[in-house]
C-alpha positions in Angstrom: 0.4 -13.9 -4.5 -3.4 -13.9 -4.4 -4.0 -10.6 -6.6 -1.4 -10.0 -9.1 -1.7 -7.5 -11.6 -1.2 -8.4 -14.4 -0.2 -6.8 -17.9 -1.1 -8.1 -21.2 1.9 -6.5 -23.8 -0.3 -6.6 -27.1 -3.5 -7.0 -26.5 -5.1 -8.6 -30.1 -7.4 -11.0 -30.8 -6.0 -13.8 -28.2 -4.6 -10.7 -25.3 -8.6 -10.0 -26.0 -9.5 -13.4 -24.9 -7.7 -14.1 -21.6 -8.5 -10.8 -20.5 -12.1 -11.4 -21.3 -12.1 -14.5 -19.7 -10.4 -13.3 -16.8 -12.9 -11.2 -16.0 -15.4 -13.6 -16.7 -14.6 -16.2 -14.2 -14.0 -13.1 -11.8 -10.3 -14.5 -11.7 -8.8 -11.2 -11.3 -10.6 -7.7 -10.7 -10.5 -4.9 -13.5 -8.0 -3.1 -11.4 -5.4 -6.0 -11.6 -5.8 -6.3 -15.0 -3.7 -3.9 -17.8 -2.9 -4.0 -21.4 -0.8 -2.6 -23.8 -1.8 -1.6 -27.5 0.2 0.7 -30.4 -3.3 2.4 -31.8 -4.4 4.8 -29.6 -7.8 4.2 -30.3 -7.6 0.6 -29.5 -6.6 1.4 -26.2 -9.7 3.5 -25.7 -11.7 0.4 -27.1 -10.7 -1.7 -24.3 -10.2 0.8 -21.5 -14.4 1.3 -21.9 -15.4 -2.1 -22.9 -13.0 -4.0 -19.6 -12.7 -0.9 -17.4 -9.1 -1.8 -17.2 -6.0 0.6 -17.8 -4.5 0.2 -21.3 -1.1 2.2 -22.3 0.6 2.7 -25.8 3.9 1.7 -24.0 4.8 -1.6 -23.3 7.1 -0.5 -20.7 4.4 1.6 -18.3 2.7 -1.2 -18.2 5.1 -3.7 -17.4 6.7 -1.7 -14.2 3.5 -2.1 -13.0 2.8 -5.6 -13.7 3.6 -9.3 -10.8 2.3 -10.9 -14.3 3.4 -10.0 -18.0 1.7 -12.0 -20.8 3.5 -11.3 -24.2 0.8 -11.5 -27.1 3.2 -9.8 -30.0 4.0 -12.0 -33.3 7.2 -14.0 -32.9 9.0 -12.2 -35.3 8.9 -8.6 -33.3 9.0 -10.7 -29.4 12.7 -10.1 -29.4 12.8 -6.1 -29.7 9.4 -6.1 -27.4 11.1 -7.6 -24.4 14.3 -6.3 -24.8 13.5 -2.8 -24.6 11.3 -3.5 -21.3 13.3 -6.2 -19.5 14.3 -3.6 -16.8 10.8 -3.4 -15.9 10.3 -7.4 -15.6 12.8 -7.7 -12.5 11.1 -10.3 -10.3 8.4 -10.4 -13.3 6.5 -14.0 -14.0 6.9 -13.5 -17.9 4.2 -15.6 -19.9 4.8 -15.7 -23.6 2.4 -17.0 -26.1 4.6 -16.0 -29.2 4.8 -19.3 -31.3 8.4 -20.9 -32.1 9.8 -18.3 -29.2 11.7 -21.0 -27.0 12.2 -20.6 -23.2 15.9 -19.9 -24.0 15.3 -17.1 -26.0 13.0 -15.7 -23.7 15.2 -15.7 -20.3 18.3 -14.7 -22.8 16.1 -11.1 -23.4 14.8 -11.4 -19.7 17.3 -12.7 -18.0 15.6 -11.0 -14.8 12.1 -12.9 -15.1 10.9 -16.1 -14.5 9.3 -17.3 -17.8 6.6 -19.9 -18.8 5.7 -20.5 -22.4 2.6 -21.0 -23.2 0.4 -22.0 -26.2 -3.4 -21.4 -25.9 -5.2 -21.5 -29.7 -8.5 -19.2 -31.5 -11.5 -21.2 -29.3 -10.1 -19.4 -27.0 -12.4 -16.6 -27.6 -15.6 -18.3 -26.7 -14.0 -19.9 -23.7 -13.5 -23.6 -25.4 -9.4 -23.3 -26.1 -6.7 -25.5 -25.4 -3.7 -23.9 -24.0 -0.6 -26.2 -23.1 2.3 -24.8 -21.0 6.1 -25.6 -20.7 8.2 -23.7 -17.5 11.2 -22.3 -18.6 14.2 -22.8 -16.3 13.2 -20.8 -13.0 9.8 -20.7 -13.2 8.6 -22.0 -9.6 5.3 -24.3 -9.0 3.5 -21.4 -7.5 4.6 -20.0 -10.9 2.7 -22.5 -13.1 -0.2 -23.1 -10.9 -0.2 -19.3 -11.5 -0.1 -19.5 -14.8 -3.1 -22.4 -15.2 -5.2 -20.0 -13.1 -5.1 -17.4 -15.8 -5.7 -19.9 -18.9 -8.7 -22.0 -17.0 -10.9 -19.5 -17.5 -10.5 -19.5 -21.2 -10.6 -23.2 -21.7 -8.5 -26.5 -20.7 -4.7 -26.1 -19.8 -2.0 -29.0 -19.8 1.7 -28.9 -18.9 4.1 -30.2 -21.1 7.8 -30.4 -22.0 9.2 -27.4 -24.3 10.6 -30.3 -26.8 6.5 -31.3 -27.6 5.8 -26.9 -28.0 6.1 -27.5 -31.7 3.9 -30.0 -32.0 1.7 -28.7 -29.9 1.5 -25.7 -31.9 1.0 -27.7 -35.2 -2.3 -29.5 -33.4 -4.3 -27.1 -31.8 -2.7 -23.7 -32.7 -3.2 -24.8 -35.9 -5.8 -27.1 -35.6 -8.8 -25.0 -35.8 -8.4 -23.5 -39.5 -8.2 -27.3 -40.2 -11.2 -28.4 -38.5 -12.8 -25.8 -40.0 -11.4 -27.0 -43.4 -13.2 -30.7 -42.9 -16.6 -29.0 -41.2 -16.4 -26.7 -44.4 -16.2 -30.0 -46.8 -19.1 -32.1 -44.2 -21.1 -29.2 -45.4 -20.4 -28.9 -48.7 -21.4 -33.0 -48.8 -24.9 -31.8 -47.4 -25.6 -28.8 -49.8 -24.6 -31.6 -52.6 -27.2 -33.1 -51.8 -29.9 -30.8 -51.2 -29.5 -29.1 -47.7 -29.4 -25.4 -47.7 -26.3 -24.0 -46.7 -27.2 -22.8 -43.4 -28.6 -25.8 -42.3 -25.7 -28.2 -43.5 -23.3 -25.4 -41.5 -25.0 -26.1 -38.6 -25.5 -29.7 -38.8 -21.6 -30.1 -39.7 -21.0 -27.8 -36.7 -22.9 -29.1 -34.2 -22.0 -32.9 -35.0 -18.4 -31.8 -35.0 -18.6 -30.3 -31.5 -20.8 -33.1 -30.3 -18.2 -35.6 -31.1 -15.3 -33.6 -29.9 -17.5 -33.4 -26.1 -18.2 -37.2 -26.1 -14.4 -37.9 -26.7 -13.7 -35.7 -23.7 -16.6 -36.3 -21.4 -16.7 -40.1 -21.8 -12.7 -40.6 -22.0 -13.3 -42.8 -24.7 -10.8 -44.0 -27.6 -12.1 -41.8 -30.6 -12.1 -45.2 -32.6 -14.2 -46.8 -30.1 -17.0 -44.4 -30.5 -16.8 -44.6 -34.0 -17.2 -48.5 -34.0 -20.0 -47.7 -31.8 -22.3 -46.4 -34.7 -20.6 -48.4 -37.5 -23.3 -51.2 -38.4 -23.0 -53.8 -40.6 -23.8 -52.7 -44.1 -24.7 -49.6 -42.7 -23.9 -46.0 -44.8 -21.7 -45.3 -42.3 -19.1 -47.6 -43.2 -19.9 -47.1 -46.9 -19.1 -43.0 -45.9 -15.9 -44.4 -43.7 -14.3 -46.2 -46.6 -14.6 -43.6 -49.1 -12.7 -41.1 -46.8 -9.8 -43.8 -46.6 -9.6 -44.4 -50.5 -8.9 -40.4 -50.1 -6.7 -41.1 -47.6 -7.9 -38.8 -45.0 -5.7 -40.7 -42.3 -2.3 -39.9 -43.6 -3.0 -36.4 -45.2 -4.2 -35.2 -41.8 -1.2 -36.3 -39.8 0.9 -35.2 -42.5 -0.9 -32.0 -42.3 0.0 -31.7 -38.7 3.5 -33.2 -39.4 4.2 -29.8 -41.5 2.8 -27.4 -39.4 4.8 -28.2 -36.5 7.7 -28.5 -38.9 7.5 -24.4 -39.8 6.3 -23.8 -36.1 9.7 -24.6 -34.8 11.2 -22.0 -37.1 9.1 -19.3 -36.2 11.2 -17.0 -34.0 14.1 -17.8 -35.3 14.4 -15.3 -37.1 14.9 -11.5 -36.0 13.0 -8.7 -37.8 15.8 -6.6 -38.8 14.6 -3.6 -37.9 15.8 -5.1 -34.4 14.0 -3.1 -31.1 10.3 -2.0 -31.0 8.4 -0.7 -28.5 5.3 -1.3 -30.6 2.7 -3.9 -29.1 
């Protein structure tokens, strides 16, 4: 299929984001693209600002839609599909609802072919991580359909549904806690004397340098850090008072945890059971 159309069922913050980057990379026209949204004047919002066609109803979208990308919270995914999965007959159902398993997902959809996916916040400036995991009749053309609407919005990896909670502990997650230790680098700075602009953007900017040079030069993150570790140096005096805090361990506990409650998100139904809200 070389232009599906393609519906996003709750456009937010994230629906926002692959639809903008969609565009971007010219990936799919503006007449492919639709999206769904309960506030009437969000749907004017982004009907002017893409040039797509956005509906209140999830299911007037999805009867039009090759492509549905569900972008709802977990705890309302169940009553969202269920009361369109007459319209997702033959449908490539993408859902990026956190703790929603596969199973769930072709149990309410039993007509479409599903991929899970979870992409995280960078998202929005074209810099996320998004991993996916087929569910049971999703087809290769199917995922390499599915990688060709994440690329544009950042990196993409295939995994197993069993790593789906960890993956959502690490980089779901794993922005607010980046920004948690850039927030600290930077508080170290103003400490000592830096205004707090500056030490922002030095914090920053060394942050996202390091993260590049792990990626770009495929380097072991501890390798690169040897790299500027001298002898007597005040980087290793700065390196062993983060381990007397014990920065190691707390940060893979940290992760440990959040993929602990990420795989019992879903679980558990809203009572109010259907909605058609997005």
């Amino acid at each position: 299929m070389s232009t599906p159309t393609l519906a996003i069922l709750g456009c937010g913050t994230m629906g926002e984001a692959i639809l903008g980057g969609l565009l971007a990379a010219g990936a799919l026209p503006a007449e492919q693209l639709l999206a769904t949204h309960h506030r009437p004047e969000r749907c004017q919002q982004l009907a002017e600002r893409y040039g797509i066609r956005v509906f209140e109803s999830n299911a007037d979208a999805a009867r039009l839609a090759d492509v549905a990308v569900l972008c709802v919270k977990p705890q309302v995914a169940s009553g969202v599909i269920q009361d369109v999965a007459d319209d997702l007959e033959g449908t490539l159902l993408i859902s990026i609802c956190a703790g929603v398993r596969n199973a769930q997902l072709e149990g309410w959809a039993p007509r479409a072919r599903v991929i899970r996916a979870m992409p995280n916040t960078p998202s929005v400036i074209r810099e996320g991580m998004t991993v996916l995991s087929p569910g049971t009749h999703a087809t290769r053309e199917d995922i390499a359909l599915a990688e060709h609407i994440f690329q544009p919005i950042g990196r993409v990896r295939t995994l197993d549904e069993k790593h789906m909670d960890t993956v959502t502990g690490l980089s779901g997650s794993g922005p607010a806690f980046a920004c948690v230790v850039l927030e600290a680098l930077a508080d170290g700075g103003v400490m000592m004397g830096l205004p707090r602009d500056v030490a922002v953007e030095l914090a920053a900017q060394t942050m996202q340098g390091a993260a590049r040079l792990v990626l770009e030069s495929g380097e072991h993150p501890a390798a690169l850090k040897d790299r500027v570790t001298t002898p007597a140096g005040c980087t290793i005096a700065g390196l062993l008072t983060m381990e007397d805090g014990r920065i190691r361990s707390t940060l893979a506990r940290t992760i440990q945890e959040a993929a602990r409650v990420a795989g019992g998100l879903g679980q558990d139904e809203e009572p109010s059971g259907r909605s058609s809200r997005s």
